[in-house]
C-alpha positions in Angstrom: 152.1 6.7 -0.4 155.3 6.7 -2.3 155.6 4.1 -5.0 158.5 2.3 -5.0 160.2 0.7 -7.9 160.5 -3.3 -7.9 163.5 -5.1 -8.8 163.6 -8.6 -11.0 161.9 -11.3 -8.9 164.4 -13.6 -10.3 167.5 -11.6 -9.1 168.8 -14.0 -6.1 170.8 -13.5 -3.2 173.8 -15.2 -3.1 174.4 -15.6 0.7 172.0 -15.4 3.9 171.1 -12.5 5.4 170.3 -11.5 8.5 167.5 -10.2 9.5 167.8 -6.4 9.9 169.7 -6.2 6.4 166.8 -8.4 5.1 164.6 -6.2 5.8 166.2 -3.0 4.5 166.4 -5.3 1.1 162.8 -5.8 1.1 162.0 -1.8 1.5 162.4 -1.5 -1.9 160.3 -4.6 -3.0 157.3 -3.7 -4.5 156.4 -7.5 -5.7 156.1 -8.6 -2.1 154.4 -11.8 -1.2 151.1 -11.3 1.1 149.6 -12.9 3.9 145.7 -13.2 3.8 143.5 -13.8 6.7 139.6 -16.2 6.9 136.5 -15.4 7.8 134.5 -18.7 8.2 132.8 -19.5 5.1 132.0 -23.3 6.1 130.3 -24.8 8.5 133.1 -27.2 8.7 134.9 -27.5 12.0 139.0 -28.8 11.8 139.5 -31.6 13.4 141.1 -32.1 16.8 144.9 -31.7 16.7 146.8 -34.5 17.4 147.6 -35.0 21.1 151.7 -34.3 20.2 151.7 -30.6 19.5 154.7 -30.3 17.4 152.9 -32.9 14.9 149.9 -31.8 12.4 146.8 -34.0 12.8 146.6 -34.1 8.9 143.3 -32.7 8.2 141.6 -34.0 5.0 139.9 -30.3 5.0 142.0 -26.8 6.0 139.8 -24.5 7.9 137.4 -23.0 5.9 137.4 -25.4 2.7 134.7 -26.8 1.1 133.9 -29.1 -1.8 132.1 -26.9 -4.9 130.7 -28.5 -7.9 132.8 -31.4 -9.3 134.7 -31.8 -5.8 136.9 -28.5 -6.9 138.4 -26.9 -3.5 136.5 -23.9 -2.8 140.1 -22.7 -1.5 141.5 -22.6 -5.3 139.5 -19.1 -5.5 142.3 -16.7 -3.8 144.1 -13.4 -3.7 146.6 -11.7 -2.2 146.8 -8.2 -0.2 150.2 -7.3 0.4 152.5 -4.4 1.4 150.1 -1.3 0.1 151.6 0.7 -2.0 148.6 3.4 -3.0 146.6 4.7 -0.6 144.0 3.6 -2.4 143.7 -0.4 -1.7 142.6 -3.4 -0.7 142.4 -2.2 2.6 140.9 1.4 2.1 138.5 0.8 -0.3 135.2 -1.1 0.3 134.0 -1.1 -3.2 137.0 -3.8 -3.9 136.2 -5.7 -0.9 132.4 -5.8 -2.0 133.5 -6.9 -5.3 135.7 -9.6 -4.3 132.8 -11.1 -1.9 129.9 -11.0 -4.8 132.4 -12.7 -6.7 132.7 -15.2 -4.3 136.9 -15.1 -4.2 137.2 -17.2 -0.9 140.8 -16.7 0.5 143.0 -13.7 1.1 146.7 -14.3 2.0 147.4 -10.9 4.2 150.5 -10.2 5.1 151.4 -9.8 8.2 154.7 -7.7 8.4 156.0 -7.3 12.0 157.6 -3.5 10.7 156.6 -2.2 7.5 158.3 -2.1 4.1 157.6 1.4 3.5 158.8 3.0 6.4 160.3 0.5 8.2 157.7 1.8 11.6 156.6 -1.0 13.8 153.2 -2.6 12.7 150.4 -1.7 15.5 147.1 -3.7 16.8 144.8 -1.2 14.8 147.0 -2.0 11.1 146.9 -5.9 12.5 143.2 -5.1 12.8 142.7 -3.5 9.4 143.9 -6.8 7.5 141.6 -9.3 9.7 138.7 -6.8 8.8 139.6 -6.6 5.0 139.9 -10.3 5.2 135.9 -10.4 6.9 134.4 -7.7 4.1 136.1 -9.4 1.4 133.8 -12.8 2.6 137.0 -14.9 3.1 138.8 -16.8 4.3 142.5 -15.6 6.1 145.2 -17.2 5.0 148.4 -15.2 7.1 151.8 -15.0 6.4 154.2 -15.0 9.2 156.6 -12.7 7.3 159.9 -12.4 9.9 160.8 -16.3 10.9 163.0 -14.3 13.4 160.7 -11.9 14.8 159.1 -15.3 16.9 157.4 -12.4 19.7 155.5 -10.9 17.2 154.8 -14.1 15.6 153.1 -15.2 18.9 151.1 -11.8 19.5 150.0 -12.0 15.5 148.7 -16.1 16.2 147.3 -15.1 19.8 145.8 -11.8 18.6 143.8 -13.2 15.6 142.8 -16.2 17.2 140.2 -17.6 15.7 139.9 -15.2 12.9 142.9 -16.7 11.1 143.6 -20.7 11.2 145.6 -20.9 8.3 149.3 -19.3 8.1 152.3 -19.5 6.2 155.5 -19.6 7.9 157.8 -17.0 5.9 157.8 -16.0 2.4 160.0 -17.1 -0.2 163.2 -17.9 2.0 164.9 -19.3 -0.6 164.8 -16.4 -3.1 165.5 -13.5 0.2 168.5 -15.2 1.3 167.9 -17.5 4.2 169.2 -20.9 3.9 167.1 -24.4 4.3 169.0 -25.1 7.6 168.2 -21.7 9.3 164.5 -21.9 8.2 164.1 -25.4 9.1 166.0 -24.2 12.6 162.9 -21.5 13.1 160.4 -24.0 12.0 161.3 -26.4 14.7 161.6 -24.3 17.4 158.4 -21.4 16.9 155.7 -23.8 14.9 155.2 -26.1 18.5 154.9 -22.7 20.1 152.6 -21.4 17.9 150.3 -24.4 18.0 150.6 -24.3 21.5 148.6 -20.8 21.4 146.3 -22.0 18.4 145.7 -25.7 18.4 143.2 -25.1 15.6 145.7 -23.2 13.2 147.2 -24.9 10.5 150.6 -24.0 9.5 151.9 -24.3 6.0 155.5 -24.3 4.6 158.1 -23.7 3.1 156.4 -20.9 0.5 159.6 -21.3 -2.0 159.8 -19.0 -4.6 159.3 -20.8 -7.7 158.8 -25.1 -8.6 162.2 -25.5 -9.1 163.7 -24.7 -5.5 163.2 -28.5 -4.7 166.6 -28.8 -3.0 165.1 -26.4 -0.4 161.7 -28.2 -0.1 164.1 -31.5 -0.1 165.7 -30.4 2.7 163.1 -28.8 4.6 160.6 -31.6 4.1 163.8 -34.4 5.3 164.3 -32.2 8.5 160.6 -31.4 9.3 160.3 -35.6 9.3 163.1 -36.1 11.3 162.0 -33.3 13.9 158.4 -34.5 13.8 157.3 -30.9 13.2 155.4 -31.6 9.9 153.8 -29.2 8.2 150.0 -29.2 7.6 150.4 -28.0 4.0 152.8 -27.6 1.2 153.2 -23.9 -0.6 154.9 -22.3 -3.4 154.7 -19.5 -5.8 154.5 -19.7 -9.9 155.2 -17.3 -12.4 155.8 -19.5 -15.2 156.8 -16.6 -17.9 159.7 -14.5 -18.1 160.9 -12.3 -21.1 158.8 -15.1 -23.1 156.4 -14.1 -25.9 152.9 -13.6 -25.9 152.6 -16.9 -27.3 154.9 -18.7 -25.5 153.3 -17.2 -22.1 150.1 -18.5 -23.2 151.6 -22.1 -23.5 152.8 -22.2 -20.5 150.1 -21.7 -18.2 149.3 -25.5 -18.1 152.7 -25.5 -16.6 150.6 -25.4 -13.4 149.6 -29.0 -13.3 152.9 -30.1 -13.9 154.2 -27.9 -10.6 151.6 -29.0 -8.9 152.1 -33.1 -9.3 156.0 -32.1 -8.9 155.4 -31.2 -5.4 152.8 -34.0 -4.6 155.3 -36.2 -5.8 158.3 -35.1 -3.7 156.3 -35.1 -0.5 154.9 -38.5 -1.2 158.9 -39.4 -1.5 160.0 -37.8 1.8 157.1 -38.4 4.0 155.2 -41.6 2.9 151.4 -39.6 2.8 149.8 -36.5 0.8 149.6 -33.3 2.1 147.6 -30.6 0.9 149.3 -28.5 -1.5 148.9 -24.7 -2.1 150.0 -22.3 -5.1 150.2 -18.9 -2.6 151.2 -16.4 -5.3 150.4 -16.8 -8.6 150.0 -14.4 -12.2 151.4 -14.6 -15.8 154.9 -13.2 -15.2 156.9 -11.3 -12.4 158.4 -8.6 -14.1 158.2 -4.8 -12.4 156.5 -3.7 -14.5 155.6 -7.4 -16.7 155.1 -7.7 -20.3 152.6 -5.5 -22.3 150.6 -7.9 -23.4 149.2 -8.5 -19.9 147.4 -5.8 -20.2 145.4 -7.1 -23.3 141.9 -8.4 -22.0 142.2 -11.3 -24.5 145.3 -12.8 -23.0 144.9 -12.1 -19.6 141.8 -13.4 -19.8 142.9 -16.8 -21.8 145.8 -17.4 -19.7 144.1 -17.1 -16.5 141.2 -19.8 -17.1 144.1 -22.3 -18.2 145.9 -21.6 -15.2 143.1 -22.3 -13.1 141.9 -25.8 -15.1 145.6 -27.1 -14.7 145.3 -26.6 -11.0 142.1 -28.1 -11.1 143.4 -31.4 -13.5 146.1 -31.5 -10.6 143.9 -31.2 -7.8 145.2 -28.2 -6.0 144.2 -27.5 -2.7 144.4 -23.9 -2.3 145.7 -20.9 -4.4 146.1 -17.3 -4.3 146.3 -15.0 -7.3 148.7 -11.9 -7.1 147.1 -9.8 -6.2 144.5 -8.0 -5.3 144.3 -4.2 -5.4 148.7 -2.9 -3.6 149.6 -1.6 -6.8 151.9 -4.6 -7.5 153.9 -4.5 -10.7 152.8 -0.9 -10.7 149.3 -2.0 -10.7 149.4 -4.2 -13.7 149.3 -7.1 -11.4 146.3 -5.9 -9.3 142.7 -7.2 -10.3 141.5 -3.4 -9.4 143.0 -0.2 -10.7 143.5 1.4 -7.9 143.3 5.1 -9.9 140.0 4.4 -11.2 138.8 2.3 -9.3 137.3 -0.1 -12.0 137.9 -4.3 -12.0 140.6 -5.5 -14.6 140.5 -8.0 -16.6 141.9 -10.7 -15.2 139.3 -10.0 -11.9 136.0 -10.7 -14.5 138.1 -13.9 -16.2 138.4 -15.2 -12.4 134.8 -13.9 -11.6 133.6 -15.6 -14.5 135.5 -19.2 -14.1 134.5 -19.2 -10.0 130.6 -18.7 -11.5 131.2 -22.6 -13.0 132.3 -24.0 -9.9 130.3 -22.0 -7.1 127.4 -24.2 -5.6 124.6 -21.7 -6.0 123.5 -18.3 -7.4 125.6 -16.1 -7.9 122.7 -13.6 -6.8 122.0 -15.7 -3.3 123.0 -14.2 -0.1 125.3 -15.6 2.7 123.0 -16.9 5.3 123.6 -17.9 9.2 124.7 -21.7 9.3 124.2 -22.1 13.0 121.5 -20.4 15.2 124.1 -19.7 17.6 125.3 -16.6 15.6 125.7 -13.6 17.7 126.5 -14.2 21.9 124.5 -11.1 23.9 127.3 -10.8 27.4 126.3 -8.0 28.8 123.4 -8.4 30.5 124.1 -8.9 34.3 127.8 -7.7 34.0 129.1 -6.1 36.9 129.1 -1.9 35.9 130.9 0.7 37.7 130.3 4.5 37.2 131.7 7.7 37.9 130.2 9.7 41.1 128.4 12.1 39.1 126.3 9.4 37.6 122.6 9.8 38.5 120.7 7.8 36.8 117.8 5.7 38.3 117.9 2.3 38.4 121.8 2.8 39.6 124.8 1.5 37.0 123.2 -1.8 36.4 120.3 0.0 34.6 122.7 -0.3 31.3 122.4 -3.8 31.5 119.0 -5.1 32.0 118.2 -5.7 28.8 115.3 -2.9 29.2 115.2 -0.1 26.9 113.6 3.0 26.7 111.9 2.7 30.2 113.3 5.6 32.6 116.5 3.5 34.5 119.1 4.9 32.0 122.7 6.7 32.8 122.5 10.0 33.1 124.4 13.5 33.9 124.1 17.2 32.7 126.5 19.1 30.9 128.4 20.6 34.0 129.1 17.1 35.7 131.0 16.0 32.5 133.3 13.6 32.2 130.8 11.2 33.2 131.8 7.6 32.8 130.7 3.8 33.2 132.9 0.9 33.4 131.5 -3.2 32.5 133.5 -5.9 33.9 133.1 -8.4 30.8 135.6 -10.4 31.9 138.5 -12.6 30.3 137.7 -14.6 26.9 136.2 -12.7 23.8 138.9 -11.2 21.5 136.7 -8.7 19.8 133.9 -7.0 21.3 130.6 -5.2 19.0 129.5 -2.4 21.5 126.2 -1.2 21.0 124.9 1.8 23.3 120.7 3.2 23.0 119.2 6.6 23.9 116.2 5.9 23.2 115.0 9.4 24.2 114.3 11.5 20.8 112.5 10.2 18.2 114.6 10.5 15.0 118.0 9.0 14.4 119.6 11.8 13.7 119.3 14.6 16.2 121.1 17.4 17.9 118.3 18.3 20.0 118.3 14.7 21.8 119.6 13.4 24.9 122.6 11.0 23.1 126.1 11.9 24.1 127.5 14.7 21.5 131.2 13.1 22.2 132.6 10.1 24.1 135.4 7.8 24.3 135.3 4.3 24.7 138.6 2.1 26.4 139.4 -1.4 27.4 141.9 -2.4 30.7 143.0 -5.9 31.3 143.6 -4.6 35.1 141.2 -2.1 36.5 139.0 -3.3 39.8 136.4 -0.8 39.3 136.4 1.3 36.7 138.8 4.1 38.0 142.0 2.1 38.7 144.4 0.3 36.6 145.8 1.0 32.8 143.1 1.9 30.4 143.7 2.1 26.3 141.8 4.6 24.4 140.2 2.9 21.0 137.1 5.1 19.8 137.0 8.7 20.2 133.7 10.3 18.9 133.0 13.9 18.7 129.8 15.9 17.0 127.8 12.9 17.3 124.3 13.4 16.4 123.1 9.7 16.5 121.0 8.2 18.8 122.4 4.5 18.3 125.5 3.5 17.3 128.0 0.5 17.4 131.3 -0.2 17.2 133.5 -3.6 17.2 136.8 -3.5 19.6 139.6 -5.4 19.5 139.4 -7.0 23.4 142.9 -9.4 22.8 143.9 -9.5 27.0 141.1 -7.3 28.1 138.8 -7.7 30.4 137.0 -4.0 31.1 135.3 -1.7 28.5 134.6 1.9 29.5 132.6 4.6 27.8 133.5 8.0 28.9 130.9 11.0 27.9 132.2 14.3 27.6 130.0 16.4 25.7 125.9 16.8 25.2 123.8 17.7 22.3 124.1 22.0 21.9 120.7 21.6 20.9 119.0 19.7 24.5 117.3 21.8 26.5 118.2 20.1 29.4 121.9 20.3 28.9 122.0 16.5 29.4 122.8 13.0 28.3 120.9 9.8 28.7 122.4 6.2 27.7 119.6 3.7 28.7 121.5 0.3 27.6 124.8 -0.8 26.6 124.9 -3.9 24.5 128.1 -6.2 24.3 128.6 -8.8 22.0 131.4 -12.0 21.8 132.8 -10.9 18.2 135.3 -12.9 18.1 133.8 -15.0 16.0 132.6 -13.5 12.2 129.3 -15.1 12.4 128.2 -12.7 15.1 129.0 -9.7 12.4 126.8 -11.2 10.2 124.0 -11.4 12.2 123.7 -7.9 12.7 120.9 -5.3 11.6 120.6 -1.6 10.6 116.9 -0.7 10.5 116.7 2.1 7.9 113.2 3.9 7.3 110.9 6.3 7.9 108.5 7.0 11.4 107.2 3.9 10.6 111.0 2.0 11.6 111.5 4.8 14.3 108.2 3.7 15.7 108.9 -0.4 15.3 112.3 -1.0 16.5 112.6 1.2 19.5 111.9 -1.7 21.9 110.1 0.3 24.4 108.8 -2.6 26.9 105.5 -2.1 25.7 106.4 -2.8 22.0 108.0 -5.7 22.3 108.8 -8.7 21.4 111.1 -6.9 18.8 113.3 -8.5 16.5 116.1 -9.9 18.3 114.0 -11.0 21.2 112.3 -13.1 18.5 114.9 -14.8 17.0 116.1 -15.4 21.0 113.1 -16.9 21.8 113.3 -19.7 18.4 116.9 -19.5 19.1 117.9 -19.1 22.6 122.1 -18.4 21.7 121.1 -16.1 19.6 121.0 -12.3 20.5 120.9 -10.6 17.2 122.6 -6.5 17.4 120.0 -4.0 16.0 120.3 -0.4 15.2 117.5 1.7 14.9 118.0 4.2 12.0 114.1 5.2 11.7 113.8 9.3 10.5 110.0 10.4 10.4 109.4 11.7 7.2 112.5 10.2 5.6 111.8 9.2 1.5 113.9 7.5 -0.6 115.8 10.6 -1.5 116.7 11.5 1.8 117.8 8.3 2.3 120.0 7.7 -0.3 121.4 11.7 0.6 122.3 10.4 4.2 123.2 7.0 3.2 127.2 7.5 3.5 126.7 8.9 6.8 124.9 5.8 7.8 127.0 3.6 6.6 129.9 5.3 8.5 127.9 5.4 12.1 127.6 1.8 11.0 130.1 -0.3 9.3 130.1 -3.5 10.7 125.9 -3.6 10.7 125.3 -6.8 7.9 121.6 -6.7 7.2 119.9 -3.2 6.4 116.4 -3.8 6.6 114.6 -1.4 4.4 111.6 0.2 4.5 110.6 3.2 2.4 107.4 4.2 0.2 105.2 5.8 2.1 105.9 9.6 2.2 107.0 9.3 -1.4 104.0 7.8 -2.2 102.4 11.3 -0.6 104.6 13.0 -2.5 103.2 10.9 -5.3 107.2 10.8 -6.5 107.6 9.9 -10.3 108.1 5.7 -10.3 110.9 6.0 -12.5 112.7 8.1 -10.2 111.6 6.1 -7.3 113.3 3.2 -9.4 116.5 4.6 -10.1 116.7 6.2 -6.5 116.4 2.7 -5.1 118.7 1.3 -7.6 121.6 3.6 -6.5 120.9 3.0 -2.4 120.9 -0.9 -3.5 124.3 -0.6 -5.1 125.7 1.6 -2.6 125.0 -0.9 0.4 126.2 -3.8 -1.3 129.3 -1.9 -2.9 130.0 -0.8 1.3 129.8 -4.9 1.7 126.4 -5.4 3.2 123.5 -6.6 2.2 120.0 -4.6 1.7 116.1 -6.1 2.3 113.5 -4.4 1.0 110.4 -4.5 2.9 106.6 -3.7 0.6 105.6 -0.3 2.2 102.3 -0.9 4.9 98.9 -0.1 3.3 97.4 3.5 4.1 94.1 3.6 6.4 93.2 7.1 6.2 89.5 7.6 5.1 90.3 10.9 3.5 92.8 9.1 0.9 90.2 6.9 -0.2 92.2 4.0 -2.1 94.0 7.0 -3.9 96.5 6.6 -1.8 96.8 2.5 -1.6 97.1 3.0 -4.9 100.2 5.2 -5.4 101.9 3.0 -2.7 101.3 -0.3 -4.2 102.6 1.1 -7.6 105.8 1.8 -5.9 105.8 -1.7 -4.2 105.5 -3.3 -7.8 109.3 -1.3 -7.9 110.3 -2.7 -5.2 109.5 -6.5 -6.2 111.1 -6.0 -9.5 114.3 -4.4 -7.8 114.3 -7.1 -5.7 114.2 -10.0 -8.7 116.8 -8.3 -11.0 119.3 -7.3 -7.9 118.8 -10.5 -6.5 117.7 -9.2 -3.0 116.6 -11.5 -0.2 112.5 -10.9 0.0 111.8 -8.6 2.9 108.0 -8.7 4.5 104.8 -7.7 2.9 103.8 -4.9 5.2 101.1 -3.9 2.7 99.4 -6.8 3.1 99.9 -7.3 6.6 98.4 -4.2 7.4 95.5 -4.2 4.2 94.8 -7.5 6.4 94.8 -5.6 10.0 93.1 -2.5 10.4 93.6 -3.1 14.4 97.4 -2.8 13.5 96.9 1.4 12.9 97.0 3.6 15.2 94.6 6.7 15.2 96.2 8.8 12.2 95.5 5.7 10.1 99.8 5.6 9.0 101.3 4.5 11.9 101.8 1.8 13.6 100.1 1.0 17.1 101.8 -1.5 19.5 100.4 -4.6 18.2 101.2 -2.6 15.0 104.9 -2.5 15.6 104.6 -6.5 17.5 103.4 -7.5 14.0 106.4 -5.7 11.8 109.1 -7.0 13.6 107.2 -10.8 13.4 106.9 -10.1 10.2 110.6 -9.1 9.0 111.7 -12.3 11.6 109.7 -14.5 9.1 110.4 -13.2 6.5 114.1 -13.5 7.1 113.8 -17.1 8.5 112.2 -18.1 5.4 115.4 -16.5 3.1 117.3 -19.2 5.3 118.8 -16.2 7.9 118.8 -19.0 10.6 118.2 -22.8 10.8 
């Protein structure tokens, strides 16, 4: 992507502008404000809004707040993810989304531009999409900016689109610095916030995001005219970039100069509307300059001025606020808190890292758990399906969603009746949807000898009748597939049928055929149900356990259904006989592709490298790297103790070599901080009955007892309540 010089921040317009020339002005911003999007990070629901739409209810709490230690706002904790001006960003790169979440930054201001600065091209569902997601990895919460006041159709889409994926949004970006008067914003704000609240009753809407403290004529007016309109807003923003041309010195200074901002707002709205509001620093750094002062880049000043900032906002009691920014190559990346050429954290990212550590309620080591029990809604079962003719599968279409798996009703058809399709009616409601689809009919995950589609498509219509009628939109197309399980999370915004469309078979099946034996369709529209979500990596041992043939069940998610009954957990099983830690770590970005929006990788690996009696420090190292790798992708790993051997002709040779690897395992899980997966050792030491006849594997009580054992185990790390 081309990168673009920035003019001054300072330099102001000197008339109003309208909106086509404003945005040609703003294609050659680099410093542009951002717009950040929340997943939910509290258990705290917003409060009703009040029963007059165009009037906030005046929430003590924005969506997604909490209280940390000393009653700091969790919401203080921000960033920003702008107009990207590297391919290499925010967006595109899950090792500065991983980073941001174990840092525990809690609020990303995305930007939602309705056309693009770059190139001026119209912004789509998928780049919509792409911000809520970075927004969801990142572990925040979304605070979006509404960029064109003018633009009030693509306003509505963004609010109705999001839904509750984003409560919190700004209404513009610095109007008074780009040239639109208090009288035209205020104008806008009347007429689109009712509307908007109207789609979202739960959003918040914040204004008027002025450019710097001392625009206070424009708040003046805004604030006079909101409380003559009734259409108050639900917060107060602003930005602050308190240096400019100033010496290192003087910068340094001046970063208390937040607190006094801060009560200089409070104060003015106390004036002008008789009551607090919560107020919100949306872009903040050292200075504005493209490219700002050297001295930003030394690691002592950065580092100084940033945890001064942040106790002056504190000492002032500052609701929310948004650092700028995160990783868009802002002030030609001396702004970012990643370098987006080498990838590594700046400075200013470990002093924020550092200061959050003080006020964070917990470990910085603990994992996110699941608040309610209610996590991940299961809607498939029962749906009405439609297929093609040439499906002849037993059991008929409805055989994808009995729930059964692996027991001979599946969807089926050869290589010469392809295309071959299947259509669920889900209905009207959900605005994402996490497919999952089984063929459970090879043994390893990996395969091109199996019976799983080689390509398909998968498409949603908000009008079809059965399947073949009405307008259908192409989201996923998949070709050289080569797993036997895989999922993937659709935007659903309107729809109300999803259709997956197989058009090629594995070159390696004998048969020349395809066999899908369950579809599995989640509510995502909430970010709890992605992060209660589970890739089973391992070796035979996980093939064997998590294939939830009927005669090995309970599994896993019909555990947690059965303590929890709204709970439907999504599981993929990624079991490879033979697989070591090696060939694990070897495949693990192909995994993690096939299954990006899988939260919990449940891990179990020892066994064939204790066979291969693999050196421990290796084993160590090996382990160490898959660890890292998982949690830099954004997810988070469990390590299960290996099973114990029964094999008379090992003796306890071979107990012995495995629970030497095991004492790796607990120590990797200790320094890494690692929930504590089950103690198959033990449980199978304990339970010779559990083996089958080779003495390795698993029998059906066998593979009963490992997925009881991982659901207790994870209950007990807190996974549900």
């Amino acid at each position: 992507m081309t990168r673009h010089a920035v003019p001054d921040r300072r330099q102001t317009t000197s008339q109003a502008q309208s909106v086509p020339s404003l945005i040609l002005f703003l294609l050659v911003l680099l410093l542009t404000t951002l717009a950040a999007c929340t997943p939910p990070r509290s258990t705290t629901t917003p409060s009703n809004p009040a029963v007059q739409p165009t009037t906030p209810s005046s929430p003590t709490q924005l969506p997604g707040q909490q209280r940390w230690k000393d009653g700091v706002s969790s919401l203080l904790f921000g960033t920003n993810d702008t107009q990207e001006w590297s391919e290499n960003n925010i967006e595109t790169n899950p090792t500065f989304q991983a980073a941001l979440k174990t840092a525990h930054f809690t609020l990303m201001r995305t930007f939602f531009f309705d056309r693009s600065l770059a190139d001026n091209h119209a912004t789509s569902d998928a780049e919509l999409e792409q911000r809520l997601r970075t927004v969801e990895q990142s572990g925040m919460t979304c605070l979006g900016v509404l960029f064109n006041i003018f633009d009030v159709a693509f306003l509505k889409h963004v609010v109705s689109y999001a839904g509750s994926r984003c409560l919190l949004y700004e209404f513009g970006n610095e109007p008074d610095y780009n040239g639109i008067s208090s009288a035209s914003y205020l104008k806008q704000w009347n007429s689109v916030i009712p509307q908007l609240r109207q789609l979202n009753p739960r959003a918040r809407f914040i204004g008027p995001v002025i450019s710097q403290p001392s625009a206070t004529d424009f708040l003046r007016a805004f604030l006079q005219g909101a409380r003559s309109s009734g259409v108050l807003p639900d917060a107060i923003s602003f930005h602050w970039y308190p240096c400019w041309q100033d010496s290192e010195s003087n910068c340094l200074k001046l970063a208390d100069s937040a607190a006094e901002a801060v009560q200089s707002m409070r104060s003015l709205t106390r004036q002008l509307l008789g009551r607090d509001l919560p107020v919100g620093i949306t872009e903040w750094n050292f200075d504005p300059g493209n490219p700002p002062p050297a001295y930003g880049e030394k690691s002592d000043f950065i580092s100084a001025f940033t945890t001064r900032a942040l106790q002056a906002m504190i000492r002032a009691g500052l609701t929310f606020a948004c650092q700028f920014d995160a990783a868009s190559y802002a002030g030609y990346g001396h702004l970012d808190l990643f370098d987006v050429d080498t990838n590594a954290p700046r400075p200013q990212y470990y002093a924020m890292k550092s200061f959050i550590a003080q006020y964070y309620p917990g470990s910085l080591g603990s994992q996110p758990t699941l608040s309610p029990a209610r996590a991940s809604p299961l809607i498939s079962p029962g749906k009405p399906v439609f297929c093609s003719a040439n499906n002849d599968g037993p059991g008929g279409p409805a055989a994808i969603v009995d729930g059964h798996y692996g027991n001979w009703a599946f969807w089926h058809g050869t290589q010469r009746s392809l295309p071959s399709w299947c259509a669920i009616h889900v209905g009207s409601g959900p605005s994402r949807l996490l497919l999952v689809w089984a063929s459970d009919y090879v043994f390893d995950y990996l395969s091109d000898n199996g019976s799983a589609p080689r390509s398909y498509t998968l498409a949603v219509s908000a009008n079809s009748t059965n399947g073949s009628d009405g307008s259908w939109k192409t989201l996923v197309t998949v070709s050289a597939n080569r797993a036997r399980n895989r999922e993937h999370l659709l935007p659903f915004t309107g729809m109300s049928w999803v259709k997956m469309t197989v058009t090629g078979v594995q070159p390696g099946n004998s048969e020349h055929e395809f066999l899908v034996d369950e579809i599995d369709l989640f509510d995502a529209s909430s970010q709890a149900t992605l992060n209660d979500t589970f890739f089973c990596m391992g070796t035979s041992i996980t093939a064997l356990a998590f294939n939830r043939f009927n005669e090995n069940r309970p599994a896993l998610p019909d555990l947690v259904h059965a303590a929890y009954p709204d709970d439907f957990p999504a599981l993929v099983n990624g079991g490879i006989g033979g697989q070591t830690s090696d060939g694990m770590l070897q495949q693990l970005d192909t995994l993690l592709a096939l299954n990006p929006d899988m939260h919990y990788w449940l891990i179990e690996v020892g066994t064939n490298d204790a066979f291969g009696q693999v050196d421990p420090a290796t084993y160590r190292l090996t382990l160490q790297r898959l660890v890292a790798r998982i949690q830099q992708a954004g997810h988070v790993p469990i390590l299960a103790l290996a099973p114990a051997s029964n094999r008379p002709s090992d003796g306890d040779a071979l107990n012995a070599e495995i629970q030497r690897l095991n004492s790796i395992v607990l120590e990797i899980t200790q320094s890494a901080g690692l929930m504590r997966g089950p103690d198959l050792y033990t449980l199978f030491r304990t339970h010779p009955a559990y083996f089958s006849e080779d003495g390795v594997h698993p029998n059906a009580a066998g593979i009963v007892a490992i997925n009881r054992a991982w659901f207790e185990a994870l209950r007990s790390d807190g996974l549900w309540r």
